[in-house]
C-alpha positions in Angstrom: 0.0 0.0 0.0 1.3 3.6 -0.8 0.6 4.7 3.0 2.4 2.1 4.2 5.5 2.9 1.8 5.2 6.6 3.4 5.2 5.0 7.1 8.9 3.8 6.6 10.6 7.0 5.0 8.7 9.0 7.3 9.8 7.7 10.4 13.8 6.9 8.8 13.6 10.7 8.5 12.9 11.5 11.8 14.5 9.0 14.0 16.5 11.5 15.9 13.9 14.1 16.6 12.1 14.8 19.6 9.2 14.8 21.5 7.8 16.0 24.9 5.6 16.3 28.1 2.4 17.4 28.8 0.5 19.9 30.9 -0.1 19.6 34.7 0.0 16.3 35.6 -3.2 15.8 36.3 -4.3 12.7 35.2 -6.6 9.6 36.2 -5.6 7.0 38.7 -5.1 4.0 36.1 -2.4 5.6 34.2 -0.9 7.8 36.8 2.2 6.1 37.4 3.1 5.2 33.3 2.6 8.8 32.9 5.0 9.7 35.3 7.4 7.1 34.1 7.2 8.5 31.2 7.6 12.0 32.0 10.4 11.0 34.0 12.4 9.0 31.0 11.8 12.6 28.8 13.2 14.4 31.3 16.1 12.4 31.5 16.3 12.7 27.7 16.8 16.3 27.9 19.2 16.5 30.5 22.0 14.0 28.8 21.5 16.1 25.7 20.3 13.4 22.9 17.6 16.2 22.0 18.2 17.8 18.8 15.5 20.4 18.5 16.7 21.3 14.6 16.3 17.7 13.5 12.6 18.3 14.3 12.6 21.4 11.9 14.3 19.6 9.3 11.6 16.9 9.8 8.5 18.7 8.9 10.0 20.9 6.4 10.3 17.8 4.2 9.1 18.8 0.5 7.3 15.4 0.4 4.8 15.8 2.6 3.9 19.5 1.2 0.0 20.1 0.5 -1.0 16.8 2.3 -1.6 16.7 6.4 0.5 13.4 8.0 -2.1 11.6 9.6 -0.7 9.0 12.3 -2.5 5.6 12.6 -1.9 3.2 15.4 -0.7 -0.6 15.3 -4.5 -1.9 15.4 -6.5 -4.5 13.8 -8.4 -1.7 12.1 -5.3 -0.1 11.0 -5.4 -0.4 6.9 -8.9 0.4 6.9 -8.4 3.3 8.7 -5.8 4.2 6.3 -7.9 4.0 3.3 -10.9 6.1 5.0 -7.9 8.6 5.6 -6.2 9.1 2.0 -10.3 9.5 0.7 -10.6 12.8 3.0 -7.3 14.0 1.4 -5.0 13.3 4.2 -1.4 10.7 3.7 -1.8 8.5 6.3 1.1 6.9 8.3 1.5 3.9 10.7 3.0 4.9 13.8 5.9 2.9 15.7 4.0 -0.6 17.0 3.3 -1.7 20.5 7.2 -2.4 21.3 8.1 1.1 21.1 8.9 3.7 23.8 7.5 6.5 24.7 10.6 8.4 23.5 9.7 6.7 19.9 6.2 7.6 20.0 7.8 11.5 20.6 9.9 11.1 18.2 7.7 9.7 14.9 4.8 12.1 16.9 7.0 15.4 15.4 5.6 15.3 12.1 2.0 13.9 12.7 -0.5 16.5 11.8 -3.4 14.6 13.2 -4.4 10.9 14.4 -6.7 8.8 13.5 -7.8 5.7 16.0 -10.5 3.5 16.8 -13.8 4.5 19.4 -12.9 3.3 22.5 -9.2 1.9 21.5 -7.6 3.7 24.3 -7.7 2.1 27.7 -6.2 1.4 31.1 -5.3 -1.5 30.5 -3.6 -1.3 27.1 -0.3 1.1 27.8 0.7 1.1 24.0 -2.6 2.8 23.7 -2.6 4.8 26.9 1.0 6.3 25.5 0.0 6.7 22.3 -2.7 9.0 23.5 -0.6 10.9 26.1 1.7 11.6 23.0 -1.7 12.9 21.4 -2.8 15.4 24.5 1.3 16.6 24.8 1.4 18.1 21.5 -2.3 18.6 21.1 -2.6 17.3 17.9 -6.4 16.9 16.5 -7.6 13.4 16.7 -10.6 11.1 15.8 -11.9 8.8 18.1 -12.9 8.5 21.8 -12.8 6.4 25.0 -14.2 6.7 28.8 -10.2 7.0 29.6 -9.3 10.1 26.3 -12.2 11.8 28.0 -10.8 11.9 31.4 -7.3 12.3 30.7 -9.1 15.9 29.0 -11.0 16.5 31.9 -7.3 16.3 34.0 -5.4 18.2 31.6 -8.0 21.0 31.0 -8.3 19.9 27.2 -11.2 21.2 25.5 -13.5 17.7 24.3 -12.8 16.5 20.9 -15.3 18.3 18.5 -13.9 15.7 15.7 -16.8 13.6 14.0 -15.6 12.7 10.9 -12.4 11.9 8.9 -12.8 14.9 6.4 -13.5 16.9 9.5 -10.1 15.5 10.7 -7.9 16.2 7.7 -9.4 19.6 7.7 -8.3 20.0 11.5 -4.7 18.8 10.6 -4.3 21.0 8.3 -5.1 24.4 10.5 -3.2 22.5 12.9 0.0 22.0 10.4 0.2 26.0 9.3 -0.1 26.7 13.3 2.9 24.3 13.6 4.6 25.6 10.8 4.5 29.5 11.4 5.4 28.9 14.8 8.7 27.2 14.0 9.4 30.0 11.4 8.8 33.1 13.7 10.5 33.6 16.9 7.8 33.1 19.6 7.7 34.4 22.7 5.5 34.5 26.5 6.4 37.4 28.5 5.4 36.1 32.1 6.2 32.2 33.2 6.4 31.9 37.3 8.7 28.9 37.5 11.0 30.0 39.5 8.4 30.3 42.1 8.5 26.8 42.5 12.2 26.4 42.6 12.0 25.0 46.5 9.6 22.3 45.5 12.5 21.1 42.9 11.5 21.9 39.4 13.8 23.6 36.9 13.5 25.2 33.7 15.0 21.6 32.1 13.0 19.1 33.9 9.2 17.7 32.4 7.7 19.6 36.0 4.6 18.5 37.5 3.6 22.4 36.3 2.6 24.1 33.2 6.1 25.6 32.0 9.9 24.1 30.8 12.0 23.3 27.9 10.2 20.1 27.3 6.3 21.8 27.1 7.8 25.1 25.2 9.2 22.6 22.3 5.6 20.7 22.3 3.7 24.3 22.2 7.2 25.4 19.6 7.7 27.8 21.9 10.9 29.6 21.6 11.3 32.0 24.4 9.8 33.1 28.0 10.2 35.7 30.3 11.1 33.9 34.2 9.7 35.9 36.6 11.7 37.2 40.1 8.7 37.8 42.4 8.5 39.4 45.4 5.3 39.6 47.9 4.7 43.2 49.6 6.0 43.7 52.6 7.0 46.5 55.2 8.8 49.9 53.1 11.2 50.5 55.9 14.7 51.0 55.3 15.6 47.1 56.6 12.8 45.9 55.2 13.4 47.1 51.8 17.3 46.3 52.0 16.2 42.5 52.5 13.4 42.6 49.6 16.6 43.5 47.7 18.2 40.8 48.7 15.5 38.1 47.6 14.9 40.0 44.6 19.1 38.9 44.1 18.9 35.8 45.1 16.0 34.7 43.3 17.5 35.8 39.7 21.0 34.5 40.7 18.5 31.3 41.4 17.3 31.8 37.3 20.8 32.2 36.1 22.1 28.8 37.9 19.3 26.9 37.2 19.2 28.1 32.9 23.4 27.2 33.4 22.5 23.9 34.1 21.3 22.9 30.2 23.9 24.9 28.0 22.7 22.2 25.3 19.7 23.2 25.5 18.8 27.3 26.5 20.5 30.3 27.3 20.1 34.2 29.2 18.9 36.9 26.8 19.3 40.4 27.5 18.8 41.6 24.2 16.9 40.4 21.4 19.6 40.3 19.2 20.7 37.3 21.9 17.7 35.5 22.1 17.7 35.5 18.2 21.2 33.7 18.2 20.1 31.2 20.7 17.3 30.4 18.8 19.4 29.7 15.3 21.5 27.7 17.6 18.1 25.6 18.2 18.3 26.2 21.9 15.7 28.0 23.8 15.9 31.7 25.1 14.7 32.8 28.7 14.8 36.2 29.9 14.5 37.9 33.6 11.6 40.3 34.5 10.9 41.9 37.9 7.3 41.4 39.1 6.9 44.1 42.0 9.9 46.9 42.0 10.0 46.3 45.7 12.7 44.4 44.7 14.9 47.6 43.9 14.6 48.9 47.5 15.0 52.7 48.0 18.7 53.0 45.6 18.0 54.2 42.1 21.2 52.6 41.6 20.2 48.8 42.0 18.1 49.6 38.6 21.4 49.5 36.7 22.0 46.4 38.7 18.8 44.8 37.4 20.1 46.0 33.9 23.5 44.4 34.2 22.0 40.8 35.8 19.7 40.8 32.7 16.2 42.2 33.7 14.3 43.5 31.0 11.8 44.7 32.5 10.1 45.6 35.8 6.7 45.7 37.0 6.7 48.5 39.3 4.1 47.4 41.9 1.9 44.2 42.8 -1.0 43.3 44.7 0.1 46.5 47.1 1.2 50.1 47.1 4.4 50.3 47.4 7.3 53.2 47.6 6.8 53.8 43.6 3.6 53.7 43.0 -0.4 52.6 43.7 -1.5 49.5 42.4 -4.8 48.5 40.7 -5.7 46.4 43.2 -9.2 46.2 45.0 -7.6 45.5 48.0 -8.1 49.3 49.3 -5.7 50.9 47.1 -6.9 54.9 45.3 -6.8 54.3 41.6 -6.5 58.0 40.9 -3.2 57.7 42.3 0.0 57.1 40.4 3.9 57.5 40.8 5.9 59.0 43.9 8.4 61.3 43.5 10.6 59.0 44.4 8.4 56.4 41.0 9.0 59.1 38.9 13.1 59.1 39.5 12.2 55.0 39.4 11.1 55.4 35.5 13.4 57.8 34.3 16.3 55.7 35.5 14.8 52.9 33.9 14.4 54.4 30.5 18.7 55.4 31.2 19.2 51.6 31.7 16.7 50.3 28.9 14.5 48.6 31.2 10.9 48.3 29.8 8.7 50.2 32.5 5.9 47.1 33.2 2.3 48.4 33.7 0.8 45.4 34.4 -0.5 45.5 38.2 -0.5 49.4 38.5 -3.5 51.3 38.7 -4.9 53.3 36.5 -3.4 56.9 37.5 0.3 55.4 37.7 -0.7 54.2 34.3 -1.0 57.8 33.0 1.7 59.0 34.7 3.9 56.3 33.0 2.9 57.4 29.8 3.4 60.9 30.8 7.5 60.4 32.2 8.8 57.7 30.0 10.9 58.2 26.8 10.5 54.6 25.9 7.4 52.3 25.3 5.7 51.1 28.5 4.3 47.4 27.9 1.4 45.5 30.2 4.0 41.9 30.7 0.4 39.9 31.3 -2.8 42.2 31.1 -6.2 42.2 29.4 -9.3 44.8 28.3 -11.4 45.6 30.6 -14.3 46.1 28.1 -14.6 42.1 28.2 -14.3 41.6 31.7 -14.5 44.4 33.9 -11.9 43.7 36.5 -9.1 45.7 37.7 -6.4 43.7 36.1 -7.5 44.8 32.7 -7.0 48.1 30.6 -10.2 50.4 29.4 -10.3 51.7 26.1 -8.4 54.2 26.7 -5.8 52.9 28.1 -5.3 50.4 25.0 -5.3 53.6 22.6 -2.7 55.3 24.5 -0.7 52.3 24.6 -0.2 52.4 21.1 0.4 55.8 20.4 3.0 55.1 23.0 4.3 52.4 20.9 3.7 49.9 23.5 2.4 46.4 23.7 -0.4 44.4 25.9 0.6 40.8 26.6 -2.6 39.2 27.0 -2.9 36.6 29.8 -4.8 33.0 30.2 -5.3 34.1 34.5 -9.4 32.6 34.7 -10.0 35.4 37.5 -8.8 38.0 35.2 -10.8 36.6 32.0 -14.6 36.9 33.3 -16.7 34.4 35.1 -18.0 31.7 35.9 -13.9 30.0 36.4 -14.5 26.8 35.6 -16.2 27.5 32.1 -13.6 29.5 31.0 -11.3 28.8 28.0 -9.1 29.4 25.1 -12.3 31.4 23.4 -12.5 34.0 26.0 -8.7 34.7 25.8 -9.2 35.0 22.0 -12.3 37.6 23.2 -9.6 39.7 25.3 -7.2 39.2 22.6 -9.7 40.5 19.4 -10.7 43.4 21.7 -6.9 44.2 22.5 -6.7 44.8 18.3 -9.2 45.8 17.7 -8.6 48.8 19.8 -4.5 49.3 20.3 -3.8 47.8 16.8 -2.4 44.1 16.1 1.1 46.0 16.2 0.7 46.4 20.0 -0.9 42.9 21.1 1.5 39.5 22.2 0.9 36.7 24.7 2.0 36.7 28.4 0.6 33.6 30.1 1.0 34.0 33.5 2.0 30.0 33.4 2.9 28.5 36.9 1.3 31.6 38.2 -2.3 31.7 38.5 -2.4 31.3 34.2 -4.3 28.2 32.5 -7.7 28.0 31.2 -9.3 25.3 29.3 -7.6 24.7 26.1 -4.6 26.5 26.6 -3.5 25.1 30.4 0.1 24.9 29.6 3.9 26.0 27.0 2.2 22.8 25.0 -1.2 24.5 24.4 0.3 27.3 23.3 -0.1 26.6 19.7 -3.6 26.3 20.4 -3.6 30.5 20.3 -1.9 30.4 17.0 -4.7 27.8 15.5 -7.1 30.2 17.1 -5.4 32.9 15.5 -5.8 31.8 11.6 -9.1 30.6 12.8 -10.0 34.0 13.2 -8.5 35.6 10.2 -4.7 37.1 11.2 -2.2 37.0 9.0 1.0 35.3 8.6 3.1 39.1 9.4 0.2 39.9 12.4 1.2 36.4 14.0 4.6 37.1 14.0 4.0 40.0 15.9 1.7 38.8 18.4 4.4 36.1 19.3 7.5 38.3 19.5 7.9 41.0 16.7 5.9 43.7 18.8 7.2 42.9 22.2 10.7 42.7 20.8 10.4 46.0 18.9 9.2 47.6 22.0 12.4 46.5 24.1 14.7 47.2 21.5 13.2 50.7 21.3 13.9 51.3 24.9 17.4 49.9 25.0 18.2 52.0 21.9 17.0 55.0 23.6 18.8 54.5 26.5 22.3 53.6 24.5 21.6 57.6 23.5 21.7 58.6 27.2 
């Protein structure tokens, strides 16, 4: 058969490449422990460095399979007739490695599947090969046909969205969406602005580890993500001398904590402080992170510290959290005066900034610091992970205004997944009401001044995009609702990129 001729240079061609993780671990009782096995063996994977991120690249990019999506069917009695209903819908379909394989096979051979086609109720407990198979499925959240009680409740654990898949056309024409998401993702650079990993540091996770979490090397390649922002975060405390002199010294510890940890994989990812550097580590295939400040408590009461931040790598620095601090109010409803904006002492705060090329972050400060940021900074002001209050009207989010003034500012919104933030009730919400933030953030600032900032491992995670892996669901969503290819690009990097290298321009003039 001419499918099955396709299985064998197919998977020749890919032998080397990779495949990952998925989101939380979440899943049900029956498979917990493979899972984690299996999650364990990819970690391991990543940390002797047999990953080879470009081989994956190389992979898809094949001229053979051009115009046609790859549609992966399993070692099953129903396999060749499952094969034939595929190629009628207009998709090449291709066996998958059989029930010997590891999971690091079914990872590798799963780079180039566009969608897969199975079986009702093939997927059990008590069959691992198929309990893998689908695991491989949910990690890089490729569209598939065919259910069972245990595909259902693996979704319900990992916050997938059901399948909506009823027929095999209805597949092909999934896999192919699916395939351009893939595709333009690998071909831009891609970027989130706001991953809290490194709060979770004390329970043992790491940047290069498959974490029980939503974030890390092995999720960002399933979501082809290229890039994220770690975040050093610092509650509010007391704004005494001593008390800020010690927020300092978490703030330092905490991003000395980032650098050690990113040190650890040199194979694999690297510290950006300029875009310039996180393009070079991504044409060297490895993975870029960057350091942001959430809260500027962590600056204490010495201007000077800022050019501290600059020189450790912080690109940019939320001025306040969930409190008022010694810089500014915050947006907060937790008794804070959103009339009010920057101290005299937050004004000195931004203007040092803008010498230093730190991006002034407008994310958790209220309304009248907002203005006044607009008002004292030279260089664009971004919101790290924000959204429009004219969707949901909490505090977190930017009116109308706001979004217009960001732009002429030359600013970005980084629009975030938090539930709480995105409207109510929070167990119904998903990847459409991010898309409803996002449209409204374009609509209004322009698509030059809109990107993605998760607020993964933080509070971030809604129903169809719950983790780095989902994140190519937003770009699926994205040509689903009309961008195009140069709008895409922006959204995951171009605009948040041009902003920081418009700051660190300006201050190179100072």
């Amino acid at each position: 058969m001419r499918w099955r001729f396709t299985i064998s240079l197919l998977f020749s061609a890919i032998l080397s490449v990779s495949g990952l993780g998925a989101q939380e671990a979440i899943y049900p009782g029956p498979v917990r422990d493979l899972f984690e096995k299996a999650d364990a063996k990819i970690t391991e994977y990543y940390q002797v460095g047999k990953i080879t991120l470009s081989d994956r690249n190389e992979a898809i990019g094949s001229e053979i399979f051009i115009g046609r999506p790859i549609i992966a069917i399993p070692d099953c009695d129903e396999a060749e007739y499952l094969g034939i209903l595929v190629e009628k819908s207009g998709g090449i379909p291709i066996e998958m490695p059989g029930k010997g394989c590891s999971i690091i096979d079914l990872r590798t051979a799963s780079a180039a599947w566009d969608g897969v086609a199975m079986p009702d109720g093939w997927v059990s407990a008590s069959n691992q090969y198929s309990a893998l198979v689908y695991k491989t499925i949910a990690d890089w959240n490729i569209p598939y046909l065919g259910t069972s009680d245990l595909t259902k409740s693996i979704d319900k654990g990992l916050r997938r969205l059901p399948c909506d898949i009823l027929s095999f056309d209805t597949l092909v024409k999934k896999a192919r969406t699916f395939r351009r998401a893939v595709r333009l993702m690998d071909d831009i650079f891609t970027i989130d602005t706001h991953c809290d990993l490194p709060d979770m540091y004390p329970q043992g996770w790491s940047v290069g580890k498959k974490n029980l979490g939503q974030t890390g090397i092995p999720k960002m390649d399933e979501g082809h993500l290229d890039a994220q922002v770690l975040i050093s975060f610092l509650w509010q405390g007391s704004t005494d001398d001593a008390s800020s002199k010690r927020a300092v010294e978490r703030n330092l510890a905490r991003i000395a904590q980032i650098k050690k940890d990113v040190g650890q994989y040199p194979h694999l990812c690297g510290i950006a402080k300029t875009p310039a550097e996180a393009d070079s580590l991504r044409a060297e295939g490895k993975k870029a992170f960057m350091i942001g400040l959430e809260n500027g408590y962590g600056i204490g009461k010495d201007l000077g510290n800022i050019k501290k931040m600059k020189e450790l790598g912080v690109v940019y620095i939320s001025l306040c959290h969930f409190r008022d601090n010694s810089i500014c109010n915050t947006s907060s409803r937790q008794g804070s005066d959103p009339s009010k904006g920057l101290t005299e002492f937050g004004i000195k705060v931004v203007e040092e900034m803008n010498r230093q090329g730190i991006l002034v972050d407008l994310s958790h400060p209220s309304a009248g610091t907002f203005w006044d940021c607009v008002k004292y900074s030279k260089a664009p002001v971004i919101c790290s992970h924000s959204g429009a209050k004219a969707v949901y009207g909490h505090d977190r989010g930017l009116d109308d205004k706001q979004l217009q003034a960001l732009a002429e500012n030359g600013g970005v919104i980084q629009v975030y997944t938090v539930p709480e933030y995105l409207g109510r009730p929070k167990d119904s919400i998903t990847i459409d009401d991010v898309m409803r933030h996002f449209d409204h953030c374009v609509k209004v600032a322009g698509a030059e001044h809109v990107g993605i900032g998760s607020d993964f491992d933080g509070g971030g995670g809604v129903w169809g995009c719950n983790g780095d892996n989902d994140l190519v669901n937003l770009t699926v969503k994205m040509l689903e609702h009309g961008y195009t290819t140069d709008q895409i690009k922006g959204f995951w990097g171009g605009n948040f990129m041009r902003a920081l290298k418009e700051a660190q321009a300006i201050a190179s003039q100072d």
